[in-house]
C-alpha positions, 0 to 999 in steps of 0.5 A, a space after each residue: 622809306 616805304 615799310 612792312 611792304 612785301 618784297 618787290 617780286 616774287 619771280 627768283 630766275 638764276 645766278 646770273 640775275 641774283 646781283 641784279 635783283 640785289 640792285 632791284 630790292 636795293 632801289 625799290 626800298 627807296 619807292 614810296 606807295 605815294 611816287 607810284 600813285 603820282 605816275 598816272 593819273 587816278 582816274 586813269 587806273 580807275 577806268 582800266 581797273 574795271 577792264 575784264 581780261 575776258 573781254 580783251 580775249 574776245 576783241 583779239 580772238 576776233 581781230 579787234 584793236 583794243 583802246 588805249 584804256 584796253 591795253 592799259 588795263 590789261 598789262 596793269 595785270 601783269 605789272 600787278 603779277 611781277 611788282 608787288 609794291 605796285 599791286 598791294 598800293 593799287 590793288 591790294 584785294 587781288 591775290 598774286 596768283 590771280 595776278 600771275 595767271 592774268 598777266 602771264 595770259 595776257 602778255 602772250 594773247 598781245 604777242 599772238 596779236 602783234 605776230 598775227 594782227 599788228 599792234 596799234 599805236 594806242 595798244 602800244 602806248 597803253 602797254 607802256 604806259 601801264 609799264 611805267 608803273 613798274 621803274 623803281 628809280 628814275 636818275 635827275 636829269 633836266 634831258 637824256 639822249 637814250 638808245 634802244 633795239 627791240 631785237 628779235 629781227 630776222 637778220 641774215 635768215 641765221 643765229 650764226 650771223 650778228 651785227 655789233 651792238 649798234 644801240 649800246 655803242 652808239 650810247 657810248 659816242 652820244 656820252 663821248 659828244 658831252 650829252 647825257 646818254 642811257 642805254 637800257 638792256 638785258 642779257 642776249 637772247 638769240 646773240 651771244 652778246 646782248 647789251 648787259 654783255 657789252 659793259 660787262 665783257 668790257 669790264 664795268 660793275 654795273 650793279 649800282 645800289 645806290 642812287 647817289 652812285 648812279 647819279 654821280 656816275 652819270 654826272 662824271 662820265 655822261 654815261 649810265 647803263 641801265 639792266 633791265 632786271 636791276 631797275 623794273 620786274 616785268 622782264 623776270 616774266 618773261 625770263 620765266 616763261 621762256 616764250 616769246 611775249 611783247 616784253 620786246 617792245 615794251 622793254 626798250 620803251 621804258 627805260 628808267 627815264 622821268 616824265 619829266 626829263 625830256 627824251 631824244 631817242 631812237 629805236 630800232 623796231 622788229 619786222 611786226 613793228 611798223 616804225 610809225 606805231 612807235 612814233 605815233 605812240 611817243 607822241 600820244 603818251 607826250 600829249 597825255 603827260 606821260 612822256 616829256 618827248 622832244 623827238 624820237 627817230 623809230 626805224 627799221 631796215 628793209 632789204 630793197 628800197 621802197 616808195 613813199 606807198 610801200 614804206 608806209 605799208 606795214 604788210 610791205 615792211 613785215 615782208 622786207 625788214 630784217 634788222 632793227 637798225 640801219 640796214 646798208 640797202 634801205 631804212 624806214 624811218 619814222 619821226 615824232 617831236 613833241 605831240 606831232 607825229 611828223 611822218 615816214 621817211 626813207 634813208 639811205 647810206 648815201 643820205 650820209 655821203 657813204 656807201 656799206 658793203 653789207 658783208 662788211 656788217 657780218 659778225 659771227 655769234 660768238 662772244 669774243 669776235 662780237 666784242 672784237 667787233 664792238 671794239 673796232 668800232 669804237 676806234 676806226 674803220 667802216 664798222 665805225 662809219 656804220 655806227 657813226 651813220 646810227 649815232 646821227 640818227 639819234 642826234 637829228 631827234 634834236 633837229 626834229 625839235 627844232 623844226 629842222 630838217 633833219 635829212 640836211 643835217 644827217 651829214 653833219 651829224 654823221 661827221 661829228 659822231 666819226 669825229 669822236 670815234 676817230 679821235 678816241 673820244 669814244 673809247 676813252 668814254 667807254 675806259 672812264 666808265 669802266 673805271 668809274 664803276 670800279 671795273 677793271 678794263 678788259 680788251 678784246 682785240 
């Protein structure tokens, strides 16, 4: 039990987060200065720490990539403006407002550079690996299977039109096939229905102070969502600052996993993203030990189907991608297993044996009929053949692992994924969570 250490975060956003930061002060009680040394080499920091931040706005004022040590120490000013458990055992001489003007600084100096220059897959493993400094709890698990989005995708040019939430659902039908699954989230920004929505409206209690809670939770039900504001502070930040920074692509990259628990994961990227960046960044954060990564599929939907040349291009697909998820026309995916980045594919609906009416994946964005939507997809129908068709994704990072092609088992995968939504195997997945949080279950239809 650490003692006479400031509270976790200094940052207070509104009502609505007042529980989760109850989780989050609850759980970091439980964070010793020791655990948080052990997360990243001693050297390492050492050699970030002597990074200046005017020498980072030089290098992307001037259209420069930084290097992973760059990128690692600048986002260590930001973890030191939101965590203050991390901050006074790392760098206990820097004051919280140098920390907050720093931090605050560099996350949108990095946004500017992702919208405008593109981020490197160095950056990017840089930035999370600085992050993982931040995750107060880690659940015991030999290996978990964990979905995420980055959102901020353009979609159909309108916030008046959604999809369902493809990555939280699909975390429900991995739970339902027996495998350990997480999701990871947050409140929605541009929906009315974000992945802290999706539970919630559903019913669960998902303010869970008790790590025994949580690990029994997951034990019962295969199944734990994670808040993002209950179990790490970088996101009251950017909550606070209400500007777009790289929390996007940092959040859903670091997910309450142990680098020691082996990750199968799939994530959906935004158009300034190029999928192989993600893939690339797995596997050099696997190499260095700080992830323990036995595959991950990144991906991207594109609005026209492109060649091998053109799905490689990330100018190409910062034109064409519009969903972070599969798209009905096209979708770019990149793979990793272990340390080997293994290349960029293209996906289809016909590579699962279907074709998708695109007006079929339209929802409007208002809270009752996306959970509507949501509901129906966990029962039947083409909106369930769609997330069936992105659960199998995330199952082929098995596949990858093995050293399988992992197109060939697509349909099989997607087969299994249908079969236990059509046999209620998944919503009955969803109703035990509800009731093994305490909740009471709400239906939409």
């Amino acid at each position: 039990m650490r003692t006479n250490i400031a509270d976790v975060t200094n940052i207070v956003l509104g009502e609505k987060y007042q529980s989760k930061l109850g989780m989050l002060r609850s759980l970091s009680a439980l964070l010793s200065p020791e655990e948080i040394r052990n997360r990243l080499p001693e050297s390492m920091i050492a050699e970030a720490s002597k990074v200046s931040l005017g020498e980072l706005d030089g290098k992307v004022k001037n259209r420069k990539d930084l290097s992973f040590i760059e990128a690692l120490g600048g986002m260590l000013y930001v973890v030191y403006a939101t965590n203050n458990l991390v901050r006074n055992t790392l760098a206990p001489s820097l004051g919280y407002d140098e920390a907050i003007a720093k931090g605050s600084y560099f996350l949108t100096l990095m946004a500017a550079k992702e919208s405008f220059v593109g981020l490197t897959d160095h950056e990017v493993a840089g930035l999370v690996a600085a992050s993982q400094l931040d995750i107060v709890y880690f659940p015991k698990l030999e290996s978990v299977f964990e979905t995420a989005g980055m959102g901020a995708d353009r979609g159909w040019g309108s916030k008046d039109i959604k999809t369902i939430n493809i990555s939280t659902l699909s975390a429900f039908v991995i739970a339902s096939l027996d495998l350990y699954s997480m999701k990871h989230g947050s409140y929605g920004n541009t929906t009315k229905v974000g992945s802290t929505d999706v539970p919630e409206k559903f019913g669960a209690n998902i303010v869970l102070a008790d790590p025994d809670q949580i690990q029994e939770l997951l034990d019962e039900t295969k199944f734990w969502f994670s808040d993002a504001h209950s179990v790490k502070t970088l996101h009251y930040l950017s909550h606070l600052l209400m500007v777009e920074t790289i929390n996007h692509v940092i959040g859903p990259m670091t997910a309450p996993v142990s680098k020691e628990t082996k990750l199968y994961k799939v994530l959906g990227v935004n158009q300034n993203v190029h999928p192989k960046v993600i893939a690339k960044a797995y596997a050099f954060l696997h190499r260095l030990g700080l992830v323990n990564l036995g595959g991950v599929v990144a991906l991207g939907g594109v609005d026209v189907k492109p060649n091998a040349t053109k799905s490689n291009s990330p100018s190409w697909f910062k034109e064409h991608s519009y969903l972070d998820e599969l798209s009905p026309t096209a979708t770019v995916v990149s793979m990793a297993a272990g340390q080997q980045f293994l290349g960029t594919e293209v996906v289809d609906a016909g590579t699962f044996g279907l074709t998708i009416d695109e007006e079929t994946l339209k929802v409007r964005n208002e809270l009752a009929v996306l959970l509507k939507a949501d509901e129906e997809a966990l029962r039947g129908g083409p909106l369930a053949e769609y997330l069936a068709c992105n659960v199998a994704l995330v199952l082929s990072a098995t596949d990858l692992e093995r050293g399988l092609d992992y197109k060939a088992g697509l349909r099989a995968n997607f087969q299994r994924a249908l079969a236990s939504i059509e046999n209620g195997d998944a919503l009955a997945t969803l109703d035990n969570y509800v009731q093994k949080t305490g909740g009471k279950r709400v239906s939409w239809l």
